[in-house]
N, C-alpha and C positions, 0 to 999 in steps of 0.2 A: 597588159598585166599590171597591177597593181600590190604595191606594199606597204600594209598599214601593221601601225603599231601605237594602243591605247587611243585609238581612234582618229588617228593624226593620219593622212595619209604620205607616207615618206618619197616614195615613186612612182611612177609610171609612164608604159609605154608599151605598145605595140607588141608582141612578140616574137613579129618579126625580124625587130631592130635591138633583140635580149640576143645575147650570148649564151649558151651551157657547157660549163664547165666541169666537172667531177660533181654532176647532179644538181653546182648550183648556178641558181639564175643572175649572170651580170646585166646591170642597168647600164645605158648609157651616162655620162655622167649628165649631160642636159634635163634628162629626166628625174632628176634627185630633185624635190624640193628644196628653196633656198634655206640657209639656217638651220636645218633638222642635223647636219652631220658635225660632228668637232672630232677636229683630231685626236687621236689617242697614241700616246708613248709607248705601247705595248708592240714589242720587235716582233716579227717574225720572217724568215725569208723562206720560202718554197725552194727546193733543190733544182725544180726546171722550171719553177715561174719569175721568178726572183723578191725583190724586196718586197714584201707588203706593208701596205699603208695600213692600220686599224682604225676605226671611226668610232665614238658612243655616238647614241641617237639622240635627239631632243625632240622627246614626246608624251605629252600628257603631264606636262608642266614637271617632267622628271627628265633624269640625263640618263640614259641605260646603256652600260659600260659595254665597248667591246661587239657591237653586233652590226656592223658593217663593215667591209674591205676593200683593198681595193691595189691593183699592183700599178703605180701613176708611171714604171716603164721595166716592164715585163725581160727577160732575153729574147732576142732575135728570135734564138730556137722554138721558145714558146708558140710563137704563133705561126710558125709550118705546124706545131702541132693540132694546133687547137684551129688553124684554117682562118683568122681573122686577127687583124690587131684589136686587143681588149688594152688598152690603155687608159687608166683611167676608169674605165669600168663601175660598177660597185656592187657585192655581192652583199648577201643578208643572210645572217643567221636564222637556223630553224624555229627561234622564239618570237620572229616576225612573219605574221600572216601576209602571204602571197597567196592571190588570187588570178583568176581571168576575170 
Protein backbone atom coordinates (compact mmCIF):
# COMPACT_ATOMS: atom_id res chain seq x y z
CA UNK A 1 0.00 0.00 0.00
CA UNK A 2 0.95 3.35 -0.55
CA UNK A 3 0.70 6.93 0.97
CA UNK A 4 1.04 9.97 -1.01
CA UNK A 5 0.47 13.49 -0.32
CA UNK A 6 0.82 16.44 -3.23
CA UNK A 7 2.55 13.90 -5.02
CA UNK A 8 5.28 13.00 -2.80
CA UNK A 9 4.98 9.64 -1.99
CA UNK A 10 5.36 9.50 2.14
CA UNK A 11 4.95 5.43 2.59
CA UNK A 12 4.99 2.26 1.65
CA UNK A 13 4.66 -1.22 2.11
CA UNK A 14 3.12 -4.43 1.71
CA UNK A 15 -0.08 -4.95 3.40
CA UNK A 16 0.73 -7.57 4.96
CA UNK A 17 3.40 -6.02 7.03
CA UNK A 18 0.40 -2.65 7.78
CA UNK A 19 -1.31 -2.94 10.96
CA UNK A 20 -5.41 -1.76 11.36
CA UNK A 21 -6.31 -0.19 13.96
CA UNK A 22 -9.80 1.75 14.71
CA UNK A 23 -10.08 1.69 10.57
CA UNK A 24 -6.68 3.09 10.41
CA UNK A 25 -3.71 1.88 8.42
CA UNK A 26 -0.13 1.79 10.65
CA UNK A 27 3.13 1.73 8.44
CA UNK A 28 5.82 0.27 9.69
CA UNK A 29 8.16 2.81 10.66
CA UNK A 30 11.03 1.47 7.85
CA UNK A 31 8.48 2.22 5.40
CA UNK A 32 8.04 6.01 6.01
CA UNK A 33 10.29 7.91 3.76
CA UNK A 34 13.32 9.56 5.07
CA UNK A 35 12.76 13.46 5.95
CA UNK A 36 8.84 13.63 5.01
CA UNK A 37 7.96 13.43 9.00
CA UNK A 38 8.76 16.38 11.83
CA UNK A 39 7.79 16.20 14.90
CA UNK A 40 4.79 17.97 16.20
CA UNK A 41 4.07 19.41 19.83
CA UNK A 42 0.57 18.77 19.57
CA UNK A 43 -0.23 16.16 22.99
CA UNK A 44 -2.40 13.68 22.87
CA UNK A 45 -2.58 10.47 24.86
CA UNK A 46 -5.28 7.59 23.91
CA UNK A 47 -6.91 6.09 27.27
CA UNK A 48 -5.74 2.38 26.09
CA UNK A 49 -3.08 3.31 23.68
CA UNK A 50 -1.16 5.59 25.51
CA UNK A 51 1.19 8.55 24.52
CA UNK A 52 0.88 9.61 20.97
CA UNK A 53 3.55 11.13 18.90
CA UNK A 54 1.92 13.83 16.14
CA UNK A 55 4.00 14.20 12.95
CA UNK A 56 3.28 17.43 10.04
CA UNK A 57 4.35 15.98 6.75
CA UNK A 58 6.79 17.53 4.44
CA UNK A 59 5.26 17.56 0.98
CA UNK A 60 4.95 19.47 -1.89
CA UNK A 61 7.59 21.99 -0.90
CA UNK A 62 4.90 22.63 2.10
CA UNK A 63 4.90 21.45 5.90
CA UNK A 64 1.09 19.99 6.57
CA UNK A 65 0.37 20.25 10.12
CA UNK A 66 -0.66 17.36 12.16
CA UNK A 67 -1.35 14.35 9.72
CA UNK A 68 0.68 11.62 10.87
CA UNK A 69 0.96 9.59 14.36
CA UNK A 70 2.40 7.46 15.93
CA UNK A 71 2.30 5.69 19.59
CA UNK A 72 6.73 5.20 19.83
CA UNK A 73 5.50 2.88 23.25
CA UNK A 74 2.11 2.02 23.38
CA UNK A 75 0.71 0.05 27.00
CA UNK A 76 1.45 -3.53 27.44
CA UNK A 77 -2.47 -3.84 27.31
CA UNK A 78 -2.60 -2.31 24.04
CA UNK A 79 -1.28 -4.95 22.14
CA UNK A 80 -3.29 -8.16 23.68
CA UNK A 81 -5.65 -6.01 22.20
CA UNK A 82 -4.78 -5.15 19.02
CA UNK A 83 -2.76 -8.84 18.61
CA UNK A 84 0.64 -7.22 17.63
CA UNK A 85 3.28 -4.78 18.93
CA UNK A 86 2.69 -1.33 16.85
CA UNK A 87 5.37 0.53 18.19
CA UNK A 88 6.56 3.04 16.44
CA UNK A 89 4.00 2.40 13.81
CA UNK A 90 2.74 5.59 11.76
CA UNK A 91 -0.82 6.26 10.99
CA UNK A 92 -2.21 9.01 8.48
CA UNK A 93 -4.89 11.11 8.43
CA UNK A 94 -7.86 10.93 6.09
CA UNK A 95 -6.45 14.05 3.98
CA UNK A 96 -3.72 11.58 2.87
CA UNK A 97 -4.38 9.40 -0.22
CA UNK A 98 -3.85 5.78 0.62
CA UNK A 99 -3.83 3.39 -1.94
CA UNK A 100 -3.10 -0.49 -3.09
Amino acid sequence: MKVVLAGTVIAEAEQDDLIRIEGNWYFPPASVAEGVLVESPTPYTCPWKGECQYFSVQAGGELHKDLAWSYPHPYPSAFDRVGKDFSGYVAFDARVQISE
